[in-house]
C-alpha positions as CSV (number, residue, x, y, z in Angstrom):
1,X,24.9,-20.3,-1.2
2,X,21.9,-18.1,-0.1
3,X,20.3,-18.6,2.9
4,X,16.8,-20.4,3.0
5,X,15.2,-17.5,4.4
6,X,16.1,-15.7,1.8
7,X,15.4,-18.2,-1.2
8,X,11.5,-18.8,0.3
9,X,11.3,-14.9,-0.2
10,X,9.7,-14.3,-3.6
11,X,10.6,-11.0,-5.3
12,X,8.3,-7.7,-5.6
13,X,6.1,-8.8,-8.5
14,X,5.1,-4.6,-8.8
15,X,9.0,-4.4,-8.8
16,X,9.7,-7.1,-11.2
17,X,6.6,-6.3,-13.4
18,X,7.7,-2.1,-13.4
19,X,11.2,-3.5,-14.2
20,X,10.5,-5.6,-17.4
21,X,8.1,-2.6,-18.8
22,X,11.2,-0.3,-18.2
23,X,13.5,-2.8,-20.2
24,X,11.0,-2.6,-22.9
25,X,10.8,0.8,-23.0
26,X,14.5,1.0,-23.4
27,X,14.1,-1.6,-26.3
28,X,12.0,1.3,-28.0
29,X,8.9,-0.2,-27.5
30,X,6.2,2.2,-26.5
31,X,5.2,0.6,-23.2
32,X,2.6,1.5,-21.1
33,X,2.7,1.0,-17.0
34,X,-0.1,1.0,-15.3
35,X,2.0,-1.4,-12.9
36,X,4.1,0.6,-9.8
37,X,1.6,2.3,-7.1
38,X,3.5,5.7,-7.6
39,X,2.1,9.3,-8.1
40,X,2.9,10.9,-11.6
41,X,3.2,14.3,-10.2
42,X,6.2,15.7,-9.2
43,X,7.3,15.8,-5.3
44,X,5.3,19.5,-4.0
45,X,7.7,22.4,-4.4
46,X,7.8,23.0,-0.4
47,X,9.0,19.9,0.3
48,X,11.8,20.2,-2.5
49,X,12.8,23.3,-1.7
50,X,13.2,22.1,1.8
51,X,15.4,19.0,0.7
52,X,17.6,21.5,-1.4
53,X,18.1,23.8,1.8
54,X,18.9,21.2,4.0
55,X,21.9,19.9,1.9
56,X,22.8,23.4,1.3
57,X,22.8,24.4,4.8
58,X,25.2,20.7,5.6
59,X,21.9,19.0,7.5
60,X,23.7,15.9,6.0
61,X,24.9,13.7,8.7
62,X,23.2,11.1,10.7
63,X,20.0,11.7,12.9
64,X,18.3,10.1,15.3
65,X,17.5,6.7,15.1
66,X,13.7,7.6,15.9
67,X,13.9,10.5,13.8
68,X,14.4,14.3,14.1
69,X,11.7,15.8,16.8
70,X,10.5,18.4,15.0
71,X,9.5,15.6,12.3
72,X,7.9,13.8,15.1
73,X,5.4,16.4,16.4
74,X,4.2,17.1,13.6
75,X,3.1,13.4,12.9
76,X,1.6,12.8,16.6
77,X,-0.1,16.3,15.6
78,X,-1.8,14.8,12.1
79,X,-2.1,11.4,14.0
80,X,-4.5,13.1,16.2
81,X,-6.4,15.0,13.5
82,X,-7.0,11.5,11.6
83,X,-7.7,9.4,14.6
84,X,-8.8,11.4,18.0
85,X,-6.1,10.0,19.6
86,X,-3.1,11.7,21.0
87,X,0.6,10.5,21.4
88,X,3.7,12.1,22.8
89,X,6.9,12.6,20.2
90,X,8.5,9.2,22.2
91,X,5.5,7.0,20.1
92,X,6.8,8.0,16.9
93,X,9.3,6.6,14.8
94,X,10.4,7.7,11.4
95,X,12.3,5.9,9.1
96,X,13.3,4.5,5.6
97,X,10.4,4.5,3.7
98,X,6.7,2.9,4.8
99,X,7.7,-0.7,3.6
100,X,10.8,-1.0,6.2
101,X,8.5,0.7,9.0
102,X,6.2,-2.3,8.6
103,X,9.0,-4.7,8.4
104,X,10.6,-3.7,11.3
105,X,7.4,-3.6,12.8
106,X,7.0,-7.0,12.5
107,X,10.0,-8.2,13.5
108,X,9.8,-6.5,16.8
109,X,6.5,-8.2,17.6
110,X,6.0,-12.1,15.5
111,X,7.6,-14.8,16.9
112,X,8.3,-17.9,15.1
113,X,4.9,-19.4,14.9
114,X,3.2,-16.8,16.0
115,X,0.4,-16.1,13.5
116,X,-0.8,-12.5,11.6
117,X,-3.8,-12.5,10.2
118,X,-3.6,-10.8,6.2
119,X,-7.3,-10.0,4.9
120,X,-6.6,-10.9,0.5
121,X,-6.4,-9.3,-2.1
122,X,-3.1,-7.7,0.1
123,X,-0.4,-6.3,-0.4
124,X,2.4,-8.2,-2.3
125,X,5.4,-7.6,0.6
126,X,2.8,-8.8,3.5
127,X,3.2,-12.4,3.4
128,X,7.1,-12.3,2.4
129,X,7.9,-9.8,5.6
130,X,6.1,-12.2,7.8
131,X,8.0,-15.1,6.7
132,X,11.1,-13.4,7.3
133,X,9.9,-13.5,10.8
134,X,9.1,-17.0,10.8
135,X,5.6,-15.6,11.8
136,X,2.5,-17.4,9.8
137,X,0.2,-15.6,7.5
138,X,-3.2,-16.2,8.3
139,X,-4.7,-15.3,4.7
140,X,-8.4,-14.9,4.8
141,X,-9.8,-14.1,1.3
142,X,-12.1,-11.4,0.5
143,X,-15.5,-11.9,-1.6
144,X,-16.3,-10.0,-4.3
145,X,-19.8,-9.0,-2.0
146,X,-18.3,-7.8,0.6
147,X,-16.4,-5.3,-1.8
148,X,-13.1,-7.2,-1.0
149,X,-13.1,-6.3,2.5
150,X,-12.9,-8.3,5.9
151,X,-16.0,-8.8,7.5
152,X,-16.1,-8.9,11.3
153,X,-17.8,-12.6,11.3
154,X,-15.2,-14.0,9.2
155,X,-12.1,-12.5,11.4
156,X,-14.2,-14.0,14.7
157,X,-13.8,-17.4,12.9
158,X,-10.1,-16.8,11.6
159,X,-8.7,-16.0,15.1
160,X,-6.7,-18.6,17.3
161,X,-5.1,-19.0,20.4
162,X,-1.8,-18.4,18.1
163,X,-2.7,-15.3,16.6
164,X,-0.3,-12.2,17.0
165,X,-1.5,-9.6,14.9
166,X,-4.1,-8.5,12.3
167,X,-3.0,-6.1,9.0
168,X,-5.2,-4.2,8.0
169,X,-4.6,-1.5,5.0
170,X,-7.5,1.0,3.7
171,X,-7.7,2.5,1.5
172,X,-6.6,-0.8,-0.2
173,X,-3.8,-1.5,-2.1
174,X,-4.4,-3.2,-4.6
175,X,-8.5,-2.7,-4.2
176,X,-8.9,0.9,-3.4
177,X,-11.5,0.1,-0.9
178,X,-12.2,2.0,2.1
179,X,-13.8,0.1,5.1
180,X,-16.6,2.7,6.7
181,X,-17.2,3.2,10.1
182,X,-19.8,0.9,10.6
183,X,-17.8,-1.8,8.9
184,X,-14.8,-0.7,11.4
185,X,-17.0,-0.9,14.1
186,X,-17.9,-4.6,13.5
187,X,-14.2,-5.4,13.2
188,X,-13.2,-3.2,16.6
189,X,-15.9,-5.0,18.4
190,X,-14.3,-8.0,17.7
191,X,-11.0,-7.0,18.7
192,X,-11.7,-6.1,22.1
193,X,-13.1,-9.7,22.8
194,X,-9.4,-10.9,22.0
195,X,-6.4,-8.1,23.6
196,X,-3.8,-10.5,22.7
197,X,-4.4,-9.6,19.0
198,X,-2.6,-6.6,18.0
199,X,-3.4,-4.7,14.9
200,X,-1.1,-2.6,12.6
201,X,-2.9,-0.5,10.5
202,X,-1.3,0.5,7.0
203,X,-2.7,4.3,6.3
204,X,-0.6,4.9,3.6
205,X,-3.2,5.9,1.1
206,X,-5.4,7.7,3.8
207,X,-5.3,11.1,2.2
208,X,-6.0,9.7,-1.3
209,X,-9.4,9.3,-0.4
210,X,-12.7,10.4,-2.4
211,X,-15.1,10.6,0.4
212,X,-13.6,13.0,2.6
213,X,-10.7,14.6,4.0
214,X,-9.1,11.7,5.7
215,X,-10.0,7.8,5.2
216,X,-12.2,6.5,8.6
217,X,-10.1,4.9,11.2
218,X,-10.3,1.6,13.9
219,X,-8.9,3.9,16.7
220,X,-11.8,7.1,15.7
221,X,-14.4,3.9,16.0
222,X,-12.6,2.3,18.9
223,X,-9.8,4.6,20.8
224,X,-9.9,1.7,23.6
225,X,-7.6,-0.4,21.3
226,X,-4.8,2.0,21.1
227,X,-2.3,0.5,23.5
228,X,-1.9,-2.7,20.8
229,X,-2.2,-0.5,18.1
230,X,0.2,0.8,15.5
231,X,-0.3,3.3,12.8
232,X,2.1,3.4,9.7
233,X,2.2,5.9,7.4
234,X,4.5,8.2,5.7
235,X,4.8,10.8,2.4
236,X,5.2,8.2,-0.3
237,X,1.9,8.3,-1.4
238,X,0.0,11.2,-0.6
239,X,3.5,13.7,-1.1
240,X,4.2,12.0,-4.1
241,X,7.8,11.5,-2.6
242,X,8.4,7.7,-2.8
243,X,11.9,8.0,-4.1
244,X,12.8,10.1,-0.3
245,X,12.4,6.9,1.6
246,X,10.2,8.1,4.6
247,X,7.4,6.5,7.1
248,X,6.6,6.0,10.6
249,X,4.9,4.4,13.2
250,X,2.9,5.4,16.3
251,X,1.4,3.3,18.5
252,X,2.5,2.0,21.8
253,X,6.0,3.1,23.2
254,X,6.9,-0.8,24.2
255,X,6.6,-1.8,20.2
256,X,8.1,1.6,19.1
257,X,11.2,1.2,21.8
258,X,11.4,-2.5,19.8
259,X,11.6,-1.1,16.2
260,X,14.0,1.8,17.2
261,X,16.2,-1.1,18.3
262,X,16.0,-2.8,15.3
263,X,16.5,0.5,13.5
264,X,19.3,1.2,15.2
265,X,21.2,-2.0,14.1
266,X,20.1,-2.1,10.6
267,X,19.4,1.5,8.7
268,X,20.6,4.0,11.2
269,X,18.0,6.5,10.6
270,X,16.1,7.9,7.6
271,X,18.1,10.0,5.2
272,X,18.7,13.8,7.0
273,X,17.6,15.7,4.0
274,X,14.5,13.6,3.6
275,X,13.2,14.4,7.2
276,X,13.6,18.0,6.5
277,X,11.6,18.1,3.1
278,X,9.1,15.7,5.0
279,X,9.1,18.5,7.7
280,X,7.9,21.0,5.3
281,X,5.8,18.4,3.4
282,X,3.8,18.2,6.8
283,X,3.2,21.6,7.4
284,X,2.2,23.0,3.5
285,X,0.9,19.6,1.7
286,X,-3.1,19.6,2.6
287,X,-3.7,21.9,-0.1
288,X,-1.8,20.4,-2.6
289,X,-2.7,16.9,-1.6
290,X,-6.6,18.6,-2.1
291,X,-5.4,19.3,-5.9
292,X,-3.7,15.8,-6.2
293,X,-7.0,14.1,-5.0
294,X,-9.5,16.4,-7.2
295,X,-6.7,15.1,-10.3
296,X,-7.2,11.6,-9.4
297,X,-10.9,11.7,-9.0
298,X,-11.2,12.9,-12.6
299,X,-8.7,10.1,-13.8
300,X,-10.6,7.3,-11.7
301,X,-14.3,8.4,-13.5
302,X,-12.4,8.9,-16.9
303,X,-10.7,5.1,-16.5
304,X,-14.0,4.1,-15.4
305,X,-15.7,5.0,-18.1
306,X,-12.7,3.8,-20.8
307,X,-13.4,0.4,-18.7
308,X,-17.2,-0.4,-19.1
309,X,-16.3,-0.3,-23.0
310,X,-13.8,-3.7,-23.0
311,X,-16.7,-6.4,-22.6
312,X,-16.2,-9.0,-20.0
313,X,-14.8,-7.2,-17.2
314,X,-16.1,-6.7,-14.2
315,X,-15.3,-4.1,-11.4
316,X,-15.8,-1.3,-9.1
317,X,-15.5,2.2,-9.1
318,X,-12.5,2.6,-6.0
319,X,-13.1,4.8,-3.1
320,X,-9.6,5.7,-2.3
321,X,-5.9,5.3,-3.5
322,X,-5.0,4.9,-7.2
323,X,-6.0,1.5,-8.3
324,X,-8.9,-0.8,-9.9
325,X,-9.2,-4.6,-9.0
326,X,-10.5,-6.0,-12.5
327,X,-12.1,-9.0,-12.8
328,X,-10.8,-11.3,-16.2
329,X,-12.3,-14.2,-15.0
330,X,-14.1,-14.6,-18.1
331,X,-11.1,-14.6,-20.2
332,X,-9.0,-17.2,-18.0
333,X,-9.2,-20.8,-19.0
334,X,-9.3,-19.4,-22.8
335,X,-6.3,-19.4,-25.4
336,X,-4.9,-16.3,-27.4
337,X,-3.2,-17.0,-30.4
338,X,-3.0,-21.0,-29.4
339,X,-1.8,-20.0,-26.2
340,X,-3.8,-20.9,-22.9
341,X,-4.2,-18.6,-20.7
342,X,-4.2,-20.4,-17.5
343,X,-4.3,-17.8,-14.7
344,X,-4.0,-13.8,-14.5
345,X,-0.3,-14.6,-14.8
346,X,-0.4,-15.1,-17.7
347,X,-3.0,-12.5,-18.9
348,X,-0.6,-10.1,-17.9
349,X,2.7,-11.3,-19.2
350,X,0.8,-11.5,-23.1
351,X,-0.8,-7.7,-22.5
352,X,2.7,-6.9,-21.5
353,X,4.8,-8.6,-23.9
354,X,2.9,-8.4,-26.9
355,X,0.2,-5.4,-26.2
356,X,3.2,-3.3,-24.4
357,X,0.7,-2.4,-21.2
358,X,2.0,-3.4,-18.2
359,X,-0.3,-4.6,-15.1
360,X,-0.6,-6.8,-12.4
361,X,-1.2,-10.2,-12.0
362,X,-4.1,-10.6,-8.9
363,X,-2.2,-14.1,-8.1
364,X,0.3,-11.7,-6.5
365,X,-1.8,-10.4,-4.6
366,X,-3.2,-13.3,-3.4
367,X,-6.7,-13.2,-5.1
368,X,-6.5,-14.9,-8.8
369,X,-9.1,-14.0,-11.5
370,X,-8.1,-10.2,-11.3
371,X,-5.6,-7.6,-12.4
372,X,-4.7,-4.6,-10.8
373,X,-4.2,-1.3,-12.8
374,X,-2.7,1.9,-11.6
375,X,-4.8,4.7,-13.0
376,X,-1.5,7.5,-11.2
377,X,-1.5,8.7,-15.0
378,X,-2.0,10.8,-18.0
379,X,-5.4,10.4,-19.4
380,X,-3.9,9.6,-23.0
381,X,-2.2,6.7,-21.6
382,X,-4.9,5.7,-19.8
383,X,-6.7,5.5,-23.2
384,X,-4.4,3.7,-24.8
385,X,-3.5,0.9,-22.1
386,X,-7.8,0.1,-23.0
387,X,-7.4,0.4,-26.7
388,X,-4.4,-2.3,-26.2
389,X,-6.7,-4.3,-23.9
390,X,-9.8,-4.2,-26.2
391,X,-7.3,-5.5,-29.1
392,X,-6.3,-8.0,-26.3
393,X,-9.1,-9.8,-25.5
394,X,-11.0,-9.7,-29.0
395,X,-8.4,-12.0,-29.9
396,X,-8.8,-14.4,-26.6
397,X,-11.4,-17.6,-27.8
């Protein structure tokens, strides 16, 4: 018999949704995913190179549970470069992957009760990681106005005397927003009326940004709340090396000492050969994450533009990350093929099941009404995942 926390836990819906495309595929069907947030481009050739020589020279046994220093510099380094702010190697943790380094983030800080504020659309594993603190989400949902994002006089309202922590993740997944300065500045202003309220902020996507270098950041806008802030980040995303399994934290030594305990007792440490390809990743990637964002630019204005042609959608043109939050409002409530078509559930499961395109339902996301698509590859697909979804809806009454 399972455990209850475990049977409240709802699985991945990216996960599930990438897994049925894939059993598709295998059926012969020629399935297109527009469904896992994962680069199409292979991992950069430094960073392989570096995983290749590490194995080869035996760096294959465990490492520290924090991480290997070298690793750890050269985060505290980039940390400073995105944010201002500077931390000693003892602030960082590295570990399995960006998903666990949030995870174990939260379990060294919610209490049972204790409230975390989760700004919606979010991201699918938010809610679920919470609950398996026996924290409570706070959900506050985003309007379409405010380009999905939290506004400072909403979080004012939304904060109690129960409230632990805020998440907050730009660029988005699953929006691709980016909050500005002056919106972080409303937010940051807030924050420092109420230093019980810590904030984690989810960078993951911060180099996959179209307006600059590096996405704006809380602690650039507001450095004074560093001591109850924690960054996580790691090379999934921007490295293209989601299969290696690495991501950090920095913030403040009390909450990284917590997580490195956790660590400790539950992965060990991130894979050796990882950290040494992440190492390299560090020290050679700008220029090839440079290429990697020009790529996805191009994609985003094509996919745009492939868009505007399916009538009654609605949505905006991202500002960072790989992802577009579509609105099919207009098609819910309506029947394909004597089939209703009650919520973006099940707009996705028909595009998937009889179109072979495979998306996202918003209701996972915690917003319903909208879809999120993954524009991380080839044009042609691109093209033909909105031939598939004009065919779609022209048949929706």
């Amino acid at each position: 018999m399972l455990a209850d926390r475990i049977r409240k836990v709802k699985p991945s819906a990216t996960l599930a949704l990438a897994a049925k495309a894939k059993a598709l595929a295998a059926e012969g069907k020629d399935v297109v995913s527009l469904t896992v947030g994962e680069p199409d481009w292979d991992t950069f050739e430094s960073a392989k190179q570096a995983g290749i020589d590490a194995i080869k020279s035996g760096k294959t046994k465990y490492m520290p549970t924090e991480g290997i220093l070298e690793l750890r510099n050269l985060i505290a380094a980039q940390v400073q470069t995105e944010t201002g702010v500077s931390y000693p190697a003892s602030q960082v943790t590295v570990t399995a992957g960006g998903k666990f380094v949030i995870f174990s983030a939260l379990q060294a800080l919610v209490n049972p009760g204790d409230e975390v504020i989760i700004p919606a659309p979010y991201w699918v594993s938010y809610p679920d990681m919470v609950q398996l603190c026996e924290g409570v989400s706070k959900i506050i949902e985003c309007n379409k106005e405010a380009r999905f994002k939290l506004e400072a006089k909403t979080l004012r309202k939304y904060i109690s005397k129960k409230t632990k922590a805020i998440i907050l993740n730009s660029p988005s997944n699953p929006t691709g927003e980016v909050y500005t300065i002056k919106e972080l500045q409303d937010i940051a202003q807030v924050l420092v009326e109420f230093p019980s309220v810590h904030i984690l902020t989810d960078d993951i996507y911060n180099r996959l940004y179209f307006g600059g270098e590096i996405a704006p950041h809380i602690l650039r806008v507001e450095p004074r709340l560093k001591d109850r802030t924690l960054i996580v980040n790691g090379v999934s995303k921007s490295y293209s090396m989601t299969g290696w399994r690495v991501g950090w934290a920095v913030g403040p030594k009390w909450w990284i000492d917590g997580m490195n305990i956790y660590q400790s007792q539950t992965v060990s440490c991130a894979a050796s050969v990882s950290q040494y390809a992440a190492v390299e990743a560090l020290k050679h990637g700008v220029k090839d994450i440079a290429q990697s964002v020009s790529v996805l630019r191009k994609r985003r204005d094509y996919f745009a533009d492939l868009l505007k042609s399916v009538p009654g959608l609605n949505f905006d043109v991202p500002g960072g990350a790989f992802y577009f939050w579509i609105d099919i409002s207009s098609y819910l409530g309506k029947s394909w093929k004597g089939q209703k078509i009650n919520g973006s559930m099940e707009f996705v499961k028909i595009f998937l099941e009889n179109y072979f395109v495979a998306t996202v339902d918003g209701a996972s996301f915690g917003l319903e009404g909208f879809l999120r698509a993954s524009y991380a590859t080839k044009d042609e697909k691109l093209r033909t995942a909105v031939e598939r979804l004009k065919t779609f809806v022209s048949e929706i009454k």
